[in-house]
N, C-alpha and C positions, 0 to 999 in steps of 0.2 A: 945297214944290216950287218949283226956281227957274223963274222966267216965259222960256220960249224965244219966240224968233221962231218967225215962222211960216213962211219957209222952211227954218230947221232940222226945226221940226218936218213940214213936208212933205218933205221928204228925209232925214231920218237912216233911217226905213226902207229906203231902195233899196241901202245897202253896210253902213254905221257901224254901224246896230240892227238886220240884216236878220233876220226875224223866223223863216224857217227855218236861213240858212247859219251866223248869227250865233248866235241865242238859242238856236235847236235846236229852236223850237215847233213842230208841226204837222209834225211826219215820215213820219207813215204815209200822210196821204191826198198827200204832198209826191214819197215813194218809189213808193206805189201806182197813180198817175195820170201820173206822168211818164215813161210810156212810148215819147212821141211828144211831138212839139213841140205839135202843134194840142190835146190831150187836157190837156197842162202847161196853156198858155192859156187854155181851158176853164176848167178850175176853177182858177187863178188867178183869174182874173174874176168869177167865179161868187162868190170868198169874199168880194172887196174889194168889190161890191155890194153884200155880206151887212153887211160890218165899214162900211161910211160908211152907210148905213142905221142898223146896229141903233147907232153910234155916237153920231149926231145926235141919234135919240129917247131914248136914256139921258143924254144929255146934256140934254137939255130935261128930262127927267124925275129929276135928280138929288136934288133937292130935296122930291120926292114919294112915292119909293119908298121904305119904310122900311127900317133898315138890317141889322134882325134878317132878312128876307124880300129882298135885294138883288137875291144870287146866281140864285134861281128865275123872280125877273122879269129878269133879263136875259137869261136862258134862254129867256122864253116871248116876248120881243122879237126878240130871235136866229131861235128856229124862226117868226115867222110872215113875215118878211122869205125866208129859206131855203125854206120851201112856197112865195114870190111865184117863187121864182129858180126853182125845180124846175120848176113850172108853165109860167113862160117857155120855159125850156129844152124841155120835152117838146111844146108850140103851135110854137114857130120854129125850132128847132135838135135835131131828135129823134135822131137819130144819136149828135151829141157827148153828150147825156142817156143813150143805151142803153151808149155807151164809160166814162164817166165812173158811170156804176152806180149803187150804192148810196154813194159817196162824195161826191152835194152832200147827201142828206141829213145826213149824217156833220158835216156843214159846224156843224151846231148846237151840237157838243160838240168845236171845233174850237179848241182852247185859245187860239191866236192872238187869235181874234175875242172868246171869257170874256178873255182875259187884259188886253186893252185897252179893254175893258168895266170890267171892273174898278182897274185902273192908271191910264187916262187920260181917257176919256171920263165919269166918273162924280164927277172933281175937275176940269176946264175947259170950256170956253165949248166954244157949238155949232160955231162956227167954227173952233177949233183942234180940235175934237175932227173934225171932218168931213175936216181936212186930215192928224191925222194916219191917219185910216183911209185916205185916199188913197195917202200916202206905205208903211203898212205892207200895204197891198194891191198895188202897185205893185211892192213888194220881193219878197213872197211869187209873184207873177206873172213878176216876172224872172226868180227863182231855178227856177221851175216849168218856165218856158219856153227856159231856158238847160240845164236836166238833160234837159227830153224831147228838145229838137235833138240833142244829145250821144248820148245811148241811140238814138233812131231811127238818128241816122247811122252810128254805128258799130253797129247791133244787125242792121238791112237795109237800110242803103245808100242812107236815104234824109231827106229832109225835107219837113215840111206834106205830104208824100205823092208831095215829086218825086223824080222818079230823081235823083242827083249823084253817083253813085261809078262809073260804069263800070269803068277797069282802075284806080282809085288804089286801092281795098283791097279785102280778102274778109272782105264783111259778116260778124260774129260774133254768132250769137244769144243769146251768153248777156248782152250787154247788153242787153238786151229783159225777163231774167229779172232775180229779187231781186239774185242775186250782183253782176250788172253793176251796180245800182242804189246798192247798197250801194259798190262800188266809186267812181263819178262823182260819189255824194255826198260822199265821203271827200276825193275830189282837189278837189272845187270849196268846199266847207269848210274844208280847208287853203290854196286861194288869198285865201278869203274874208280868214280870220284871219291871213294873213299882211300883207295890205292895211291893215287896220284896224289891227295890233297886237295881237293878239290879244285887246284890250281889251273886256270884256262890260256892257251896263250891269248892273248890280245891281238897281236899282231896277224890272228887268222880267225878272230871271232865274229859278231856281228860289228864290232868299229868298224865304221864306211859302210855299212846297209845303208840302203834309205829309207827303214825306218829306225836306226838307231838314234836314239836321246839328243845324242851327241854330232849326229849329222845337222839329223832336224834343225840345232840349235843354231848350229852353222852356216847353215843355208838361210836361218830366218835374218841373221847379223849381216848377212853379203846383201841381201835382200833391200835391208836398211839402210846399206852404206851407198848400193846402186840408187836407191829412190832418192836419199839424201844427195848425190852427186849430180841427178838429171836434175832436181830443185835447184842446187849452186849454177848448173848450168842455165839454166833456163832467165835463171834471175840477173845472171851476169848479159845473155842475151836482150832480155829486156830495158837495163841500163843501157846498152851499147846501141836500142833501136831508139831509144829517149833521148838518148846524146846525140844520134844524127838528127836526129828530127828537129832537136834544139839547135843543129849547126845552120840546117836547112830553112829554118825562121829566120834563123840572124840573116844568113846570106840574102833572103829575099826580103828582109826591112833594110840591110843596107842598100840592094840594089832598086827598090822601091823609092828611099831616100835619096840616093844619085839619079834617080828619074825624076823625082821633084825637084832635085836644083837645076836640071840641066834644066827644064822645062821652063823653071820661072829666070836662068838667065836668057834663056832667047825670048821670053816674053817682057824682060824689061830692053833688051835690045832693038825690039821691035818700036817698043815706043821710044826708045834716044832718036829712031832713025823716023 
């Protein structure tokens, strides 16, 4: 991996690598929550707490966690940071907790925050790893809080909860609902990639899902090469049970055959005497 700076990697999150507009991670709780500007905020905040937290401590801990068992401890890194944030949220801020639902928990299996657990905070320093959870929390947070302003405004007329529309339009509620959501993500994903070039990294895309093209492909080749090996094995086994079996003939026709001479010389000795 080439060594970035650290302002790259503090900022390719917020447009270039944006981690919902751009990569496409984290959609549901991205569509689901950005109903409203303050709700977007919310759990924007809520995640990039989550991701420079559990980033750091996988990052100190890279060298520790084995690599059979990675995935599960970063899991249980993730949810105990995400129980700190829920718990906050429900002591200071209990409203945005009861809006926001059952979606910080969700935070724990929030591919964004596995994804860069595994991509970058588990091969660099704490430092870079602390900044880029900044930088893709920061993205995630923009993107969250630029879709709820949008949807609020045009869904009832409003923002963070204030009136702004008097006679400029007639609120439509259906951006408040999925369709609208689906809609506003479409037009701000196409401004997104039309900024950047459409240009995706790879190195944090779907390459290595398992359903990617190119996994699949992979796996069905190893597949072939394991079947084809237990084959060479099995068959080298079966020669090597044919060769004894054929050692095991020989040996009992030879001693078959020293039992008939021994036998016919004491039976022609018997008749000398």
């Amino acid at each position: 991996m080439e060594k970035e700076s650290k302002l790259r990697i503090l900022t390719k999150g917020i447009i270039r690598e944006n981690p919902t507009l751009v990569l496409l991670l984290g959609t549901c709780p991205f569509l689901a929550t950005s109903t409203s500007a303050l709700n977007g905020a919310g759990m924007g905040l809520s995640a990039m707490a989550v991701l420079v937290c559990s980033n750091i401590v996988i990052s100190l801990l890279k060298n520790i966690i084995p690599d059979k068992v990675r995935i599960p401890c970063y899991i249980v890194v993730i949810a105990g940071f995400v129980t700190v944030v829920q718990f906050l949220l429900q002591a200071y801020l209990p409203d945005l907790n009861a809006s926001l639902g059952l979606y910080i928990p969700l935070i724990v299996v929030n591919c964004i925050i596995l994804g860069r657990a595994e991509m970058f905070a588990s091969k660099n320093s704490v430092i870079d790893s602390a900044l880029d959870g900044i930088g893709m929390g920061l993205g995630f947070t923009l993107a969250l809080f630029v879709m709820g302003a949008i949807r609020e405004f045009l869904g009832s007329g409003t923002v963070l909860g204030m009136e702004v529309t008097t006679d400029l339009i007639t609120p439509m509620s259906i951006f408040i609902l999925a369709p609208g959501g689906f809609f506003v993500f479409g037009i701000l994903t196409a401004i997104v990639n039309k900024i950047t070039g459409g240009k995706m990294n790879r190195e944090f895309s779907c390459s290595g899902c398992p359903g990617d093209p190119e996994t699949i492909r992979a796996a069905e080749e190893e597949a072939k090469k394991i079947e084809a090996a237990k084959a060479e094995a099995k068959k080298k086994a079966e020669e090597k049970l044919r060769s004894a079996a054929d050692n095991v003939s020989a040996d009992q026709a030879a001693a078959a055959a020293a039992d008939t001479q021994t036998a016919d010389t004491q039976t022609a000795e018997g008749g000398d005497k």
